[in-house]
C-alpha positions in Angstrom: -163.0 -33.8 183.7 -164.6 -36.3 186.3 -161.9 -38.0 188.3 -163.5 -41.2 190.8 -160.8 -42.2 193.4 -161.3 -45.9 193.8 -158.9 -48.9 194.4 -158.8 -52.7 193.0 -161.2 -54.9 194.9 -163.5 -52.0 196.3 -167.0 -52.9 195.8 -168.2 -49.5 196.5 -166.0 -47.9 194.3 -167.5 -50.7 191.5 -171.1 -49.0 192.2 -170.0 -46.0 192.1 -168.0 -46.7 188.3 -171.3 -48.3 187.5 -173.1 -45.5 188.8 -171.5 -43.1 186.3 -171.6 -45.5 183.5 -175.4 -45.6 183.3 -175.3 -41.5 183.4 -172.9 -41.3 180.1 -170.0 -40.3 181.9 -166.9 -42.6 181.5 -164.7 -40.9 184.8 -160.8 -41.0 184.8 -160.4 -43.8 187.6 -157.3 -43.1 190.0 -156.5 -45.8 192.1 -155.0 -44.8 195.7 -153.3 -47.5 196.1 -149.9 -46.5 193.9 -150.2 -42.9 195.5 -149.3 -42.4 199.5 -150.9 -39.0 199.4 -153.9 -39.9 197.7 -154.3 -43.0 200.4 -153.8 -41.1 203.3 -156.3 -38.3 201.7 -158.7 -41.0 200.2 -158.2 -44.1 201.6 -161.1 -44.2 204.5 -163.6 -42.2 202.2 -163.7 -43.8 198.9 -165.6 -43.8 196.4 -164.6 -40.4 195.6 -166.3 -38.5 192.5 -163.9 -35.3 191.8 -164.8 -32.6 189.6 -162.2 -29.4 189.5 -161.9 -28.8 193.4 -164.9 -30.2 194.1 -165.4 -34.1 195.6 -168.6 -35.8 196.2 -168.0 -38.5 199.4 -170.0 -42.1 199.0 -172.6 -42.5 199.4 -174.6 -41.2 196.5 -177.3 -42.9 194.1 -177.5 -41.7 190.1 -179.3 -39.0 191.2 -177.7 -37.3 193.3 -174.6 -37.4 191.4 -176.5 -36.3 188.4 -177.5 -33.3 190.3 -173.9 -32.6 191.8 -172.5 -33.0 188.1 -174.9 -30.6 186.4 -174.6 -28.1 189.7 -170.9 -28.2 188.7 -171.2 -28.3 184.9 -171.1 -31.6 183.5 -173.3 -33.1 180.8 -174.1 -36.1 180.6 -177.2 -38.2 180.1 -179.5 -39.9 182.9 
C-alpha cells in the first residue's frame, strides 16, 4: 500500500497526487490536518510518499519515485 501525506490546499502535495496518477498508482491520501501526531510528524515536510516504513520527502519528479517504488516493491506503470 502507498500512503501520500498531504493536506487540503497544498499545491505540492497536488503534484505529488498527480505525480503518482500518471505512474498507475492511485495512493491512499491521509490528510494531517485531522491527525495532531501526523502534523507535528508531517506538517513541515509534506508531500510525503509512504510505503511500509519507508517515506520518500518532496521533492521528487516521476522518476525518482518510480525508482523508490520498484526499489521497495511496487508495480506500477511509467
Amino acid at each position: 500500500m502507498v500512503t501520500l501525506y498531504s493536506t487540503q490546499g497544498c499545491h505540492l502535495c497536488e503534484q505529488a497526487l498527480q505525480i503518482c496518477t500518471e505512474l498507475g498508482i492511485s495512493p491512499v491520501v491521509v490528510d494531517i490536518a485531522y491527525d495532531e501526531t501526523l502534523f507535528k510528524q508531517y506538517g513541515w515536510v509534506i508531500p510525503v510518499v509512504k510505503v511500509a516504513s519507508n517515506e520518500l520527502n518532496w521533492p521528487f519528479d516521476a522518476q525518482q519515485l518510480s525508482q523508490w517504488l520498484t526499489i521497495h516493491g511496487i508495480t506500477h506503470h511509467s
